[in-house]
C-alpha positions in Angstrom: -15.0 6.6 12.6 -12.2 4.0 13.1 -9.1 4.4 10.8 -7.1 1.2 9.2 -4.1 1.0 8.0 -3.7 -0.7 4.5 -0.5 -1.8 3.7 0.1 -3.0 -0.3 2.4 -5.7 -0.3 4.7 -7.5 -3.2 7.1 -10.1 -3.5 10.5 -9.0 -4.7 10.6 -11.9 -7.3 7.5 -10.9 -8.4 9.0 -7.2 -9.0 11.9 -9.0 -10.8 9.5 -10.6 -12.7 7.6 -7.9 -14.2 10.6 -6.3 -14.3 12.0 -8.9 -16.8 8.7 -8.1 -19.1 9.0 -6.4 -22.2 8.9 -2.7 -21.5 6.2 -2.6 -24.0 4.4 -5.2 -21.7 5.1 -3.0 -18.4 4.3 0.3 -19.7 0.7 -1.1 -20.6 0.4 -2.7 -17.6 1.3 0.8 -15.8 -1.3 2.8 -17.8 -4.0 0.1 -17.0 -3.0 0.1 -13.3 -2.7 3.5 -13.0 -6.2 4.3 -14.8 -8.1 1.9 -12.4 -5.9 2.8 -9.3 -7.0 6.5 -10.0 -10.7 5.1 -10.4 -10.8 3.1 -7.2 -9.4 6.3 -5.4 -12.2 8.1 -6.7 -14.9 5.8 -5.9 -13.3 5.3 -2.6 -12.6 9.2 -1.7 -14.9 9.5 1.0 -13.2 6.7 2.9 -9.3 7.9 2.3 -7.3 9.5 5.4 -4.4 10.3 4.0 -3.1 10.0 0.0 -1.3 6.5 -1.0 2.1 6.4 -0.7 4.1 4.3 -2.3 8.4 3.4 -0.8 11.1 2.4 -2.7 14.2 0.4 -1.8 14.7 -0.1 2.3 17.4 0.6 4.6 17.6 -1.0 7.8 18.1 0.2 11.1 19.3 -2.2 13.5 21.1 -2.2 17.1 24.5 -3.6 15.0 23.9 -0.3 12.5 22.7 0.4 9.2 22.2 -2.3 6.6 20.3 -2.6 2.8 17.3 -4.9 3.4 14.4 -6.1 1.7 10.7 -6.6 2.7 7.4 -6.7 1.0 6.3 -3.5 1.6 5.4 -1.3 -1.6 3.1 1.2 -0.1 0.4 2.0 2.1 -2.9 4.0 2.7 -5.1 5.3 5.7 -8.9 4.7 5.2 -11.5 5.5 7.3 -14.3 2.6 8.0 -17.2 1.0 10.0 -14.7 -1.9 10.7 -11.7 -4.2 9.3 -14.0 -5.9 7.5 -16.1 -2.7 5.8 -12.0 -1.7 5.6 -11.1 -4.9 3.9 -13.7 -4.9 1.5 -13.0 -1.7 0.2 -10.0 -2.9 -1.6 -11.5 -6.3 -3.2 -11.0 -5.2 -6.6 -8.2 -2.7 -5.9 -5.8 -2.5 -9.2 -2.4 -3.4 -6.9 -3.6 -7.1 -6.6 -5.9 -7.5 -9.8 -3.5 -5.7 -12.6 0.1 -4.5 -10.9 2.2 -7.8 -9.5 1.1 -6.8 -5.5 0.3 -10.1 -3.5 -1.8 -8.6 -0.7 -2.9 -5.9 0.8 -2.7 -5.8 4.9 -5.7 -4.2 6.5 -4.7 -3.6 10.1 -6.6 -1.6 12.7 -5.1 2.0 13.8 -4.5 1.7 17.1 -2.7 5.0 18.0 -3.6 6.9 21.2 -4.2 10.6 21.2 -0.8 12.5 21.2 0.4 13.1 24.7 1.0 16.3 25.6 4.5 17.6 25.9 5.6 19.3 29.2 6.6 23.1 28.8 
């Protein structure tokens, strides 16, 4: 079955945002986020590659060296589907978008080859 990449996205104003929050606020926003993200895993486990995972703060490596930087990249997960669009679908109501402060999720085709064979 064809594998997608699904890459969870967020704005960093929008993670200095909810950062600014009460921590009352954020901490119930967390529970709720986590108890649906753990729900959607479940009722998506048949379809799930490989576990979420989730990246902190980036580093840059460039041709001039090695820089901080920043992107919208919070995470991502491998899920297994009939097509980009069956893949798409599967995260409609996920909890990153519809509870945490995630703008999008990227659904993008896994395109990888087999792994080529190393001489001896």
């Amino acid at each position: 079955m064809p594998r997608f990449v699904a890459v969870y996205t967020m704005k960093p104003e929008d993670v200095v945002a909810f950062r600014a929050r009460p921590r009352s606020e954020q901490e119930a926003i967390d529970r709720a986020g986590l108890k649906a993200w753990n729900e959607w895993c479940k009722r998506n486990a048949a379809a799930i590659v490989a576990a979420d995972v989730m990246v902190g703060k980036t580093r840059r490596v460039t041709k001039s060296g090695i820089a901080d930087a920043q992107n919208q990249i919070a995470g991502f997960v491998i899920v297994e589907a009939a097509d980009i669009d069956a893949a798409a679908g599967l995260f409609q109501d996920h909890p990153h978008i519809n509870i945490f402060p995630g703008d999008g999720i990227d659904v993008m085709p896994d395109v990888t080859g087999p792994p080529l064979e190393r001489p001896s």
